[in-house]
N, C-alpha and C positions, 0 to 999 in steps of 0.2 A: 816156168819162165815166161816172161811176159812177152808176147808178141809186138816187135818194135815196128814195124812196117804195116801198115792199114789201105784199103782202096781208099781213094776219092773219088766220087765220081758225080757228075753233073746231071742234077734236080731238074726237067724241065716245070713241072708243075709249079715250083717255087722261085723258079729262076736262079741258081744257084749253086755251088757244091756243096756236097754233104762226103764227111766220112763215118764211115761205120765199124759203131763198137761191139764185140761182142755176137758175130756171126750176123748182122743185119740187127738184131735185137730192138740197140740201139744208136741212135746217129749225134753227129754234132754238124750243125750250119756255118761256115766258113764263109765269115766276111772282111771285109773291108780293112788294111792292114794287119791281120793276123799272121805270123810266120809261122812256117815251119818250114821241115828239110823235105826236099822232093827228090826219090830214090831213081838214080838213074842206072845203074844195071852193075857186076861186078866191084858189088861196094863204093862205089862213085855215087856222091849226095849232093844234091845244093840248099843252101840258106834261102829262102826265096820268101816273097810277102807278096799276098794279093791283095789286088787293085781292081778294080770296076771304072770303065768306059764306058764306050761304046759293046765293048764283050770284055770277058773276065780275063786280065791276065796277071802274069807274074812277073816281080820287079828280080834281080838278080846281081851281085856284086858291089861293087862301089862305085860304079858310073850307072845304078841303078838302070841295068838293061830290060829290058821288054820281053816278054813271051807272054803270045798270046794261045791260052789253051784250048783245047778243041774237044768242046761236046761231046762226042761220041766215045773218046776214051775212057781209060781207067788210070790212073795214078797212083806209085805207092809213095806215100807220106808216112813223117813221122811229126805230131804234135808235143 
């Protein structure tokens, strides 16, 4: 069965997030309008698309809300 849920987590060298496929193996770079769902805990998900500013954040629903995400964490996503 395929593992739906993946870290994201933020690249400083490249300035960036990266998710990783395949136990770190391999990654994908996450840019600029790309969506996917961001796992928030007890099966609860969001649609969300990032954006770049000033720092990286994430658009969310139909009044396209803000969240701005924070460096040092880990995110589970699904692409």
């Amino acid at each position: 069965m395929k593992k739906r849920w993946r870290n994201m987590v933020y690249n400083d060298f490249l300035d960036c997030w990266m998710i990783f496929w395949d136990e770190s193996k391999s990654d994908y770079k996450i840019r600029c309008g790309d969506s996917f769902e961001l796992h928030l805990g007890n099966g609860v998900h969001l649609l969300c698309r990032m954006e770049l500013g000033s720092d990286w954040y994430i658009l969310v629903g139909q009044n396209d809300t803000k969240f701005y995400l924070k460096p040092n964490e880990i995110y589970q996503v699904s692409i």
